[in-house]
N, C-alpha and C positions, 0 to 999 in steps of 0.2 A: 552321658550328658556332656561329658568331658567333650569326647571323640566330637559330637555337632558342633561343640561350639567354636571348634577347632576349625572342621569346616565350611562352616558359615564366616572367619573371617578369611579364611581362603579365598573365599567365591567374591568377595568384597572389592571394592576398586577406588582405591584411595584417589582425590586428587585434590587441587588448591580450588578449581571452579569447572561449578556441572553446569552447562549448559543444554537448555533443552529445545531444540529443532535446528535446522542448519538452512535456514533460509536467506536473507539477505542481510539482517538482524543478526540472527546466530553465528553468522559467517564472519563478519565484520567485528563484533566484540570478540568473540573467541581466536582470532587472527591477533589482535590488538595485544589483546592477553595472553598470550604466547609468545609474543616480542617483547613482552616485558619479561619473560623469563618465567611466566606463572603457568603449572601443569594444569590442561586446560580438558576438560572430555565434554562432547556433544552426543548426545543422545537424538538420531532421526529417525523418526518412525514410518519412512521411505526410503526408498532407495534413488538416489540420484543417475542420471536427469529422471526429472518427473515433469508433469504436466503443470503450468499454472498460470495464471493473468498476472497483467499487472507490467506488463512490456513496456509503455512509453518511462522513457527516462528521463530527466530535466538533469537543466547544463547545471547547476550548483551540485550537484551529486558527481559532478566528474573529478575536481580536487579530493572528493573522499575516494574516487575507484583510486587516482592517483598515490593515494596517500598507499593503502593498501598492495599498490602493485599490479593492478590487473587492467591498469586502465590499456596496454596497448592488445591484450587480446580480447578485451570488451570492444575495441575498432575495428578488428577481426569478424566479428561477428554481425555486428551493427551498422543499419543503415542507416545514415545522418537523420537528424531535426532538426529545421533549422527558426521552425515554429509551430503555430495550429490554427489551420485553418477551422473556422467557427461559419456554418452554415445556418441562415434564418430560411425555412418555408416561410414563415408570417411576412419577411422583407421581399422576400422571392430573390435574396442575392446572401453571398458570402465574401469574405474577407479573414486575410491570413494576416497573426498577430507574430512579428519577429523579435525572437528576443537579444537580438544584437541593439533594438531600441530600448532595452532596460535601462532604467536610471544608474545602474551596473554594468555597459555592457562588455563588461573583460570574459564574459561565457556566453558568447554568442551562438552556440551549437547542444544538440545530445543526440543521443541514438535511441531509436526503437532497435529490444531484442527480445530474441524468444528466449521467455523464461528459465528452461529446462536448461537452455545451452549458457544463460546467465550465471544462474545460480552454482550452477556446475564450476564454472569458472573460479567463483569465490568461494566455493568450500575446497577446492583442492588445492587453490592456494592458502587457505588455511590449515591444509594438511600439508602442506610445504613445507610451511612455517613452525610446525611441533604439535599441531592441535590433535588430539585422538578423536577420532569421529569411529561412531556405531551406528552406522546405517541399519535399518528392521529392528530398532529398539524404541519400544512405545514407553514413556516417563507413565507410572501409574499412581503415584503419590510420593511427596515429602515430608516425611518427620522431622521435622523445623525442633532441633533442641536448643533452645538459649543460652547462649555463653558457651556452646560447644559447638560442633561439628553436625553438620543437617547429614541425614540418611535418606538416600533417593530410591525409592524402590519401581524396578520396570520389571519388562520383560521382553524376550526377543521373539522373532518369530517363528519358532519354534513351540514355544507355549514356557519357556525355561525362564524361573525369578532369576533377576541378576539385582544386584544391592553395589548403588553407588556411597563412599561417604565424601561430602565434600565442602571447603570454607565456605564456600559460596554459591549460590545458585542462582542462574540466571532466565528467565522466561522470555524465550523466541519463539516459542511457538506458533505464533501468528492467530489463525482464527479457530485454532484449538483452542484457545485460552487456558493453557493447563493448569496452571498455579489457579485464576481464577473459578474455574470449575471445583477447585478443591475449597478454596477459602471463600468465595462466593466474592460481591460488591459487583460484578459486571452486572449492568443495564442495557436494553435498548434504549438508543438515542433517542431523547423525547421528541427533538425537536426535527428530527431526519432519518427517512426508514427508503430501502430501494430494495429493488434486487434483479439480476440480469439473467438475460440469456446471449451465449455466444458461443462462437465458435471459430474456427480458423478455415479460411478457405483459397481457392488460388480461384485467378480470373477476374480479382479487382479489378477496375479500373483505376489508375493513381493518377495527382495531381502532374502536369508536365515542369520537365526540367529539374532547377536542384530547390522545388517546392517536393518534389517524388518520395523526399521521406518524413515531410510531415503529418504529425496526425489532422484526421478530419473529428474534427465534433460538428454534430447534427443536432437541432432543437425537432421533437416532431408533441404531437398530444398529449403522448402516456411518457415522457419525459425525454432522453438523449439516446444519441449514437455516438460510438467513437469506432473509427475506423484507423486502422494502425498498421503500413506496413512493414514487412521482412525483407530483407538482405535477400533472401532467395524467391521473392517473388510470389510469398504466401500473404497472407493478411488477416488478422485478427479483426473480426468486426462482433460487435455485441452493442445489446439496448440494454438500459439501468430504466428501472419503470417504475412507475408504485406499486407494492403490490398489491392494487386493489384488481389493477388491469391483468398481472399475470395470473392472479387467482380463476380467473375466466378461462382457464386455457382448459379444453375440452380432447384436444387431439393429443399428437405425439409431438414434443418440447423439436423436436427437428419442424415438422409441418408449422409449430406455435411461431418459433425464428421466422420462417419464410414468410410467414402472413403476416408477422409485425413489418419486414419490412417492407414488405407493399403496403403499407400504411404511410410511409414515408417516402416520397418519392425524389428527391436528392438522393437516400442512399439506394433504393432502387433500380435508379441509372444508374449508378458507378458497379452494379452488380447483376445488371442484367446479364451477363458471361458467365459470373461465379458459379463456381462448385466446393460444395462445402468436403473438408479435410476431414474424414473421421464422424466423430460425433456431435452434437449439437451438447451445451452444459448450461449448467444452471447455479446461480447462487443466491442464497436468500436471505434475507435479513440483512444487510448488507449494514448499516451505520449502528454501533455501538462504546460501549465507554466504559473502566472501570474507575473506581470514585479514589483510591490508592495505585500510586503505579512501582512502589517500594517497603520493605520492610528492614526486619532485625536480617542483614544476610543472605538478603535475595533483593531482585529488579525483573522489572520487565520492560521488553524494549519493543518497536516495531508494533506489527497489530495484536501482539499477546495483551495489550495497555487497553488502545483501542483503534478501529479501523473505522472512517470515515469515506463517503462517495469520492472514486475515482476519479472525479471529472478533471482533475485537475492534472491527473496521474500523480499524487502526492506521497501513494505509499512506498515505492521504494525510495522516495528522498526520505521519510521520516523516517522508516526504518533503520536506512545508514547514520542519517545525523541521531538518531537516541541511543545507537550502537555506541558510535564514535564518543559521544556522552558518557552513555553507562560506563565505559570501559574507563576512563577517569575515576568513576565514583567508586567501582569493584578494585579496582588500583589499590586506592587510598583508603580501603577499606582492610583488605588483605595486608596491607604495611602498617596498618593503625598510624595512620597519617594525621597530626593536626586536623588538615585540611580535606578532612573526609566529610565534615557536613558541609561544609563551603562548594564543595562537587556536586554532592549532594542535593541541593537545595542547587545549583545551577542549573544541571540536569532537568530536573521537574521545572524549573521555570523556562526554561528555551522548549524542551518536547512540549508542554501548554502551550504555549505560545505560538508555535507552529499550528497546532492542531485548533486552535481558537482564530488561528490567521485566516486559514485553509476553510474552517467552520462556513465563517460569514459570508463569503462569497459561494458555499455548495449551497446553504440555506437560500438562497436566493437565485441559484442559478438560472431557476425555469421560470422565475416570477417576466412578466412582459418588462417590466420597469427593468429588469437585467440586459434584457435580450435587444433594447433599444439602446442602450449606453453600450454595449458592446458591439454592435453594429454601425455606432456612428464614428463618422470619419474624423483624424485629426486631434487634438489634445491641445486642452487650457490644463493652467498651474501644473503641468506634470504628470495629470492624473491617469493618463495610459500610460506614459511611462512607469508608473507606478505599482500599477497593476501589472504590467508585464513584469516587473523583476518577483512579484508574488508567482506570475504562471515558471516562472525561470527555476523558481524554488529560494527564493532569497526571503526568507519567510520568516528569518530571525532576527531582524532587526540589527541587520549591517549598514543597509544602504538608508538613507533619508526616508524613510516610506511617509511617513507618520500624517504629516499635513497634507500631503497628494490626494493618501490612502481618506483619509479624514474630509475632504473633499470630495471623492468618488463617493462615498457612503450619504454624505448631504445632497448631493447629485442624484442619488438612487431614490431618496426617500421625495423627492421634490416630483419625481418623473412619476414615483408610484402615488402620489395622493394627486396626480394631474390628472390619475388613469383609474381612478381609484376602485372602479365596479368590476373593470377587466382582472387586477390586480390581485383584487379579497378573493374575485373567484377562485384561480390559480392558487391561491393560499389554502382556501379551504380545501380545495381540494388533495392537494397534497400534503395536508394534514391529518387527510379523512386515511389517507396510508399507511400512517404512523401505525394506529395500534393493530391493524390487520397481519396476520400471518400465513404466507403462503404455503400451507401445510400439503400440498401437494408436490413442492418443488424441494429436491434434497440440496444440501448444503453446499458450499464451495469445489466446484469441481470434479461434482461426481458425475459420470457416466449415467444419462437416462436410457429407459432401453426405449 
């Protein structure tokens, strides 16, 4: 009995903060906490680069690459944004939204990157910087003991337990939800359900000149397009739908892709050339939330909390900013700092805040009463200006937003009871989304055959 217990602390692996996935989130706090001098281990249940969405960048998220270090081989990689063009079929015309016109405009720019080469970037500068990263180590549970030290139990890919113990634990996981799968509270959004198909291809056509790296978003039926592209001449194009419409998909999710987009004929032209890169993916379920985003000795940052509709490209901004947060809060937790609830209690009110900013305008994105304010030329009281330091990512209540933003929202509601029959339809119908589940289409990123 002796002799196991011997080697059971052997095989142990002490540190001050376990952190669990290495994604943008992961990357970013465990970077942070490493420079304070705190031993820091990340447990990734991949191996980097990997596959994933989520490419459009916004310019307020470039002061956090900066902060971190990586912003000049994130330019490296990245081909400018310098806004988004927003295409109406219903208008039969489009207009591109620049955020050098932000009520802010000191971040006039960002980059679309491919993910794999992103992410890559910020975990290895976090291993620069002292971080212990275990790539093919999947987190299988935590035994949260109070007033001690939690015991993180995984394993690697090999099938071999390994036992972390550590002060602190942190949840990046993303749309693993790890902690929340163990302790439960994660919901589907009541209020906002989607889910995509996409894929990367070459033979775009791009907008001309130094419009060439902005994203294109599309309005069509069954909800949006966003077309995004790459530094090397590839392009990420995918539709976010209801899933009332992908549940109809009868063929193979590559032939389902091709036939949404002859559905929509904007992107159809700009892909008349394409060739799709690989495979066609799928994700589903796309908008949800957990009702806790902290406890006794742990957080969660990024989409481990909850992930909301892309349209906006808002999750790697919120992922960095609740990183950049959390790591405050785990700070001054691990020092038993006075000012550990006062972080604490920041924290949770700026990541809300975001995600409730972000909220109001996806809930409404496809409504006609949206798609008319957003198509129309020119700005009273600020109010496009307003809204662009929101699409910028200025979503924390830096800049003046409040009255502009509070305007646009009385503007919206005026337009929709003007409309009112076209409007409820659009409503109900993508409400009738909500509780359906596309039980044919596997989760984030996986390979269909």
């Amino acid at each position: 009995m002796a002799a196991t217990s011997i080697q059971q602390n052997h095989d142990r692996t002490r540190c001050d903060v376990l952190v669990v996935g290495a994604g943008p989130a992961g990357s970013t706090i465990s970077t942070l906490l490493a420079e304070r001098g705190w031993n820091v281990h990340v447990l990734e249940k991949d191996r980097h680069p990997r596959f994933h969405i989520g490419e459009s960048l916004l310019p307020h998220s470039l002061p956090m690459l900066e902060r971190l270090g990586v912003l000049s081989e994130i330019e490296k990689i990245g081909i400018v944004k310098y806004g988004a063009e927003v295409v109406s079929p219903y208008h039969g015309r489009s207009r591109i939204l620049y955020f050098s016109k932000a009520l802010d405009g000191s971040q006039p720019f960002a980059y679309q990157v491919k993910r794999a080469e992103f992410d890559k970037i910020l975990i290895d500068n976090a291993v620069a910087k002292g971080v212990h990263l275990h790539e093919g180590v999947r987190a299988k549970h935590v035994e949260f003991r109070p007033g001690s030290t939690h015991m993180i139990h995984a394993q690697d890919e090999t099938g071999r337990s390994l036992t972390y113990e550590a002060d602190f634990v942190v949840d990046a996981s993303g749309r693993d939800t790890f902690l929340s799968s163990q302790l439960g509270g994660k919901s589907r959004n009541p209020h906002h359900n989607s889910a995509a198909i996409f894929g990367h291809f070459e033979g775009v056509r791009r907008l001309p000149g130094r419009d060439e790296g902005n994203i294109s978003i599309v309005w069509f039926d069954h909800g949006w397009w966003w077309i995004i592209p790459f530094k090397d001449g590839t392009t990420s194009v995918g539709a976010v739908c209801w899933p009332s419409y992908l549940s109809t998909r009868k063929v193979s999710l590559e032939r389902f892709l091709w036939d949404t987009i002859a559905l929509c004929q904007p992107v159809a032209e700009r892909m008349a050339n394409a060739k799709l890169i690989g495979q066609a993916y799928a994700a589903a379920n796309y908008s949800y939330r957990r009702t806790t985003m902290r406890g006794e000795g742990y957080l969660m940052v990024g989409d481990a909390f909850a992930f909301i509709d892309p349209v906006f490209s808002s999750g790697v901004h919120l992922a960095l900013n609740s990183a950049t947060l959390g790591a405050e809060v785990v700070d001054a937790y691990l020092r038993k700092s006075p000012d550990y609830a006062i972080h604490a209690k920041e924290f949770e009110r700026l990541v809300r805040l975001g995600i409730k900013t972000y909220s109001w305008f996806i809930y409404r994105f496809t409504q006609p009463a949206f798609r008319a304010l957003f198509m129309s030329e020119g700005s009273i009281f600020k109010m496009e200006e307003a809204v662009l330091s929101i699409l910028a990512g200025d979503a924390f209540g830096k800049s003046p937003t409040q009255v502009p933003l509070f305007l646009f929202k009385l503007a919206y509601y005026l337009v929709y009871l003007f409309n009112f029959r076209d409007n409820q339809a659009a409503y109900r119908r993508r409400r009738r989304g909500v509780p359906e589940t596309v039980t044919t289409v596997q989760d984030y990123a996986v390979p269909q055959p």
